[in-house]
C-alpha positions in Angstrom: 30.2 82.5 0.6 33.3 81.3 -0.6 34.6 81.1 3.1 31.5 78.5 3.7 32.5 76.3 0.9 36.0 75.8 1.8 35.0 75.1 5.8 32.2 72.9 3.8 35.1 71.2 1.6 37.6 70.9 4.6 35.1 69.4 6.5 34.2 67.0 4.7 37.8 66.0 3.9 38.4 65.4 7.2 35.4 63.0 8.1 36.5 60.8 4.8 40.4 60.5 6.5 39.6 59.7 10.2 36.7 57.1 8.4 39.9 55.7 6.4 41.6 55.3 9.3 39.1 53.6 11.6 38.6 51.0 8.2 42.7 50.8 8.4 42.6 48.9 11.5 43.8 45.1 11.6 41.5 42.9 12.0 40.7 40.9 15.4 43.1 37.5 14.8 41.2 35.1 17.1 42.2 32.7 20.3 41.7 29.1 19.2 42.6 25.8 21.5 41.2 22.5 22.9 40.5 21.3 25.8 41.8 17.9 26.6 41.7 15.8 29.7 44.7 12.5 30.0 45.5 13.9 26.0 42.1 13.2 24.5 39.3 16.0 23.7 36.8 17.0 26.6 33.7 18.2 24.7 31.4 20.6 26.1 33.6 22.3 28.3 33.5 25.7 29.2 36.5 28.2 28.6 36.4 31.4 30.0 38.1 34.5 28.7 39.0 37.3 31.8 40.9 40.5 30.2 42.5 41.5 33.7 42.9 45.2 32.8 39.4 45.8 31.4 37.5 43.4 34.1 35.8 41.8 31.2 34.3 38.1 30.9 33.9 36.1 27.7 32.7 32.7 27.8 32.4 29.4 25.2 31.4 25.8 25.6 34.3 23.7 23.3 32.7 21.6 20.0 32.3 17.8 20.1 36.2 17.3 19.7 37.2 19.8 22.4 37.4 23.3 20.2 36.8 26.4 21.6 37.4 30.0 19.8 37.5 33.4 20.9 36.9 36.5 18.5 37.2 39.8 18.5 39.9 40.0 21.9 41.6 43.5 21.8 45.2 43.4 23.0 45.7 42.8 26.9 46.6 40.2 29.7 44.7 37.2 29.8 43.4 34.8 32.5 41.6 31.7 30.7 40.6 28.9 32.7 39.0 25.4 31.6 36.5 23.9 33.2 34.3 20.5 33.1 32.5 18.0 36.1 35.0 15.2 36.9 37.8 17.4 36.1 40.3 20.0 38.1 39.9 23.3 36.5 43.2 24.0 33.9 44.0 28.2 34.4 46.7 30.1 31.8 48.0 33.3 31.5 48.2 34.9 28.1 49.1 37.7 26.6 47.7 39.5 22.8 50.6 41.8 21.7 48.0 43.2 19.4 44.4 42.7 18.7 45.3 41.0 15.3 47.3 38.2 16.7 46.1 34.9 16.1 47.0 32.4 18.8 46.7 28.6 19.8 46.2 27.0 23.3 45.8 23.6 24.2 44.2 23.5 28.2 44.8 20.4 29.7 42.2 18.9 32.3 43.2 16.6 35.4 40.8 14.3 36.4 39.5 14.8 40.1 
């Protein structure tokens, strides 16, 4: 019996450090920019988010003055392309160090 409450104790012990842990983790910090096209704001544009190792897709459509923002981006290499009609499509690279960076990018369109 006494065996049963230890492994009991232990057990429970455990679960409540790997649960601190997992709540230890930094928050996502998130990708904000605008969109612009000849320097002013391009509303309703869409920005795309590709994560090149994980092959995954997020997409937004930018504010009234241009602003997009990405949450909840886990570490990784970026492709992020801008797009709108009348306009040649703006593509960066970017990089997260870490999930909890917050970052800024300005996409500048051409017009076509």
């Amino acid at each position: 019996m006494n065996r049963f409450l230890t492994l009991a104790i232990l057990l429970v012990c455990c679960g409540g450090l790997v649960q601190a842990e997992e709540a230890e983790l930094p928050a996502f910090g998130p990708l904000v920019g605008q969109v612009t096209g000849s320097e002013a704001p391009l509303s309703y544009s869409k920005v795309y988010v590709y994560h090149l190792s994980e092959q995954s897709l997020s997409k937004v459509v930018t504010d009234p003055d241009g602003n997009f923002r990405f949450d909840r981006l886990p570490a990784g290499l970026y492709k992020v392309i801008a797009f709108k009609d009348g306009f040649v499509p703006a593509i960066a690279l970017l990089t997260r160090s870490t999930r909890s960076a917050s970052q800024y990018l300005n996409l500048d369109l051409a017009e076509e």
